[in-house]
Steps between C-alpha positions, in 0.01 A plus 500: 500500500166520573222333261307883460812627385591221205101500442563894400786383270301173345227580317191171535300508245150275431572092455273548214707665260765339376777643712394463865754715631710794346715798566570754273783751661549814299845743623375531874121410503274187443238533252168300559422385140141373389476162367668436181687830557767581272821372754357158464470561112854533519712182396861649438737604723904577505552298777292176697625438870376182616470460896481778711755417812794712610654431108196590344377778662878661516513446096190707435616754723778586347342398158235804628745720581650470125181566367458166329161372479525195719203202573544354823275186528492217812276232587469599853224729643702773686550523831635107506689334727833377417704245642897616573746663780376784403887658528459824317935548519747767386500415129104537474521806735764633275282420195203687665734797570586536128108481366469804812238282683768452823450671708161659443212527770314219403747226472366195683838415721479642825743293685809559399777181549781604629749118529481131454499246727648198383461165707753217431410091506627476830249808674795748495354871373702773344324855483653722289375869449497610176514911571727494732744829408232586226179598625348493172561129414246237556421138431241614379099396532182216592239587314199261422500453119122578565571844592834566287395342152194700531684862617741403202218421228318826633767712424536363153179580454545841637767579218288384259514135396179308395416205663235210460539255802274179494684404148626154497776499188573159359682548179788794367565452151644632223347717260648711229650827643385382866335234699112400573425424900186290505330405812167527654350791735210334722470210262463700187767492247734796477770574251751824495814562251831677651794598315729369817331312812689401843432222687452523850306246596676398761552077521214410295685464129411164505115610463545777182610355130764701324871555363671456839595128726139441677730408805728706707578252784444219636689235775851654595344830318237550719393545867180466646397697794242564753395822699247582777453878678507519857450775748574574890865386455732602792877638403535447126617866472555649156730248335453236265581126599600226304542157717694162383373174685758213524531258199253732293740723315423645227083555690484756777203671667482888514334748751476816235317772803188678300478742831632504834334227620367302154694285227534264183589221643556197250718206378665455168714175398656425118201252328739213440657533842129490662412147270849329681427613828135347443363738789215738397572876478190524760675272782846724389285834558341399844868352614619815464255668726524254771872422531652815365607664853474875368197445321302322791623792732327732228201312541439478873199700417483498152209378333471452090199707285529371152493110348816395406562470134777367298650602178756429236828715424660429146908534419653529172637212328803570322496644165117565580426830222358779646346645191405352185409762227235748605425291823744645812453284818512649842548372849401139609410408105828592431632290861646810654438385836834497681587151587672562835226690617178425310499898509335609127315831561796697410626356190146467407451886527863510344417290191166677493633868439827358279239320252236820475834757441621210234172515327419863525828590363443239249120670393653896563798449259390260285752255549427163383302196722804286532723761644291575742500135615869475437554866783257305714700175525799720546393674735372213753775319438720782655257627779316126549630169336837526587425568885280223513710258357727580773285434739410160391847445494530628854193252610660198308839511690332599855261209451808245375782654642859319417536495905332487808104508480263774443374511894858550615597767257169687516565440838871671469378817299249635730735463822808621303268769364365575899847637537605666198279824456655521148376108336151569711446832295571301191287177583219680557547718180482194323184316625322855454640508109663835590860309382563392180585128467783618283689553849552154568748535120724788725801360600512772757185428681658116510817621670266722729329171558791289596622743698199533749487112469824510670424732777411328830 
């Protein structure tokens, strides 16, 4: 997105006063209000959404679109920068569709994946397209956080949702019918009441005080990853890549293609499996690029255009709550991130528009606080949890299997999968998150699986 446009959307106001920067949306429009106008007056709110990533900014959508009046504070100055894939897959594309935002004109994906590529320990590749037969399916989209957080915060905007950015919270506590959020706005000391708040502040829990576990992950519940953009690549094509190196399972490198000839191209590896290899992340990232054969074909010409920056990706640990009385967390607080594929923009969005219909039906009908926390819980435990918890079950066996080693098998799927159309279709459906992990409990996919084992 470009800065003009966000500037339009984000109101600056003088350092002087004491809110240095504010936006005051009202149904459609932004209204420029004086210093010490009457929206900063304002203290009380139905609902607080703190952090304004893919989570955030789909809550107070939808929260907009139910006419509840939302707050939707970050500590970030928008446009920012954002370190991820950037994989904007079916489930978030799906969650777009149903808040009528996909597809619209102005939505920022304009490359379109259409497979995966998926490149096993020993340099064998599998490409799999995802449409084939159905024109209409996709893997879905690159798009720099940059340009999609700030598209997706715009729109919220657009519907009607009030946001301060440059708010730092620090505490959510509890306060009789409600909670407080304290924090500061340009240094100054800033203080708001909401009847229900969501966090979405992505993996910083750790940093805000409150009735919730100030850690999500951490070791085996956590990867650590690092990213760079590069342009002038040479035959990437639309699909999105996924590479294993020997004796690094369960790291990989990816090649996720921004435009025809551009990409994310990073390295991710599970924290505790990154302190017994006792090789930095860096020297992982840059051994990718030089030894990978597909990815040093890609960049024959290639050159990169952006420092590369590293980041961390929470998972649940078990039993971790996902809401705690009028507090509802969303995406990576909540460890939503899938731990197969580090993928967490869709079940961010996901959590994002289940908490804000939770709470809205909660302040519409009256119902009372804790049963709106109870249909939350519910409700990601279907759609979320249980998936999840699959998947680290899926991740524990592949990395320990009870025979052979992970090289060999890895090795085994992707040229079993090279001839079988059918188990291709399906891999690739499940490193996009367009499966549910719940397959892997269908004793018929097993029997489809043992049968294309067998075939030559």
């Amino acid at each position: 997105m470009r800065p003009d446009i966000v500037r339009a959307a984000v109101i600056r106001r003088d350092h002087i006063h004491e809110t240095a920067r504010l936006v005051c949306i009202a149904r459609g429009r932004a209204d420029i209000l004086p210093p010490g106008g009457v929206e900063m007056e304002r203290k009380s709110f139905d609902v607080c959404v703190v952090g304004a990533g893919p989570a955030g900014a789909t809550a107070a959508c939808r929260l907009a679109e139910r006419g509840i009046d939302a707050l939707l504070v970050d500590r970030a100055r928008f446009p920012r920068d954002k370190v991820c894939g950037d994989g904007v897959g079916p489930r978030a594309v799906r969650v777009l569709e149903k808040l009528g935002l996909y597809p619209s004109e102005g939505f920022p994906g304009k490359y379109g994946l259409e497979g995966v590529r998926i490149g096993s320990p020993n340099h064998g590749v599998l490409e799999v397209a995802v449409g084939e037969g159905d024109p209409e399916a996709k893997a879905g989209y690159v798009i720099p956080r940059e340009r999609f957080d700030g598209w997706l915060l715009e729109q919220a905007v657009k519907k009607g949702a009030r946001l301060w950015d440059g708010v730092e919270v620090r505490q959510v506590e509890k306060r009789k019918g409600g909670l407080q959020i304290s924090g500061s706005m340009d240094g100054r000391p800033l203080s708001v009441t909401a009847r229900f708040a969501i966090g979405a502040w992505g993996a910083q829990a750790g940093k805000v005080a409150g009735p919730y576990p100030a850690r999500v992950g951490g070791g085996r519940f956590a990867v650590v990853a690092m990213r760079a953009y590069f342009t002038g690549l040479q035959g990437i094509g639309p699909y999105l890549e996924i590479h294993f190196d020997p004796g690094l399972v369960p790291g990989y490198g990816w090649v996720f293609p921004t435009g025809p000839e551009s990409a994310n191209i990073g390295y991710g590896m599970r924290q505790d499996f990154l302190r017994k290899k006792g090789i930095p992340l860096r020297r992982l990232f840059e051994g990718f690029l030089d030894t990978n054969p597909s990815v040093r074909r890609y960049l024959e010409k290639g050159k990169r255009v952006s420092p590369l920056r590293g980041a961390m990706i929470p998972f649940r640990k078990a039993r971790l709550p996902v809401a705690r009385g009028r507090l509802l967390l969303t995406g990576d607080a909540a460890g939503f991130a899938d731990p197969l594929s580090g993928e967490g923009i869709g079940t961010a969005m996901q959590s994002g528009w289940m908490a804000a219909d939770c709470v809205a039906n909660a302040l519409r009908h009256g119902i009372p606080a804790r049963w709106a926390s109870v249909a939350y819980a519910s409700s990601c435990h279907k759609e979320i949890v249980w998936n999840l918890g699959l998947a680290s079950l899926v991740q524990a066996i592949l990395i320990r299997p009870p025979f052979g080693s992970t090289d060999r098998i890895l090795d085994a799927i992707v040229e079993k999968a090279r001839g079988n159309p059918r188990m291709a279709r399906a891999l690739a459906r499940l490193i996009i998150g367009d499966l549910s992990r719940t397959a892997f409990l269908d004793a018929r996919n097993w029997g489809k699986l043992r049968r294309a084992w067998r075939q030559p």
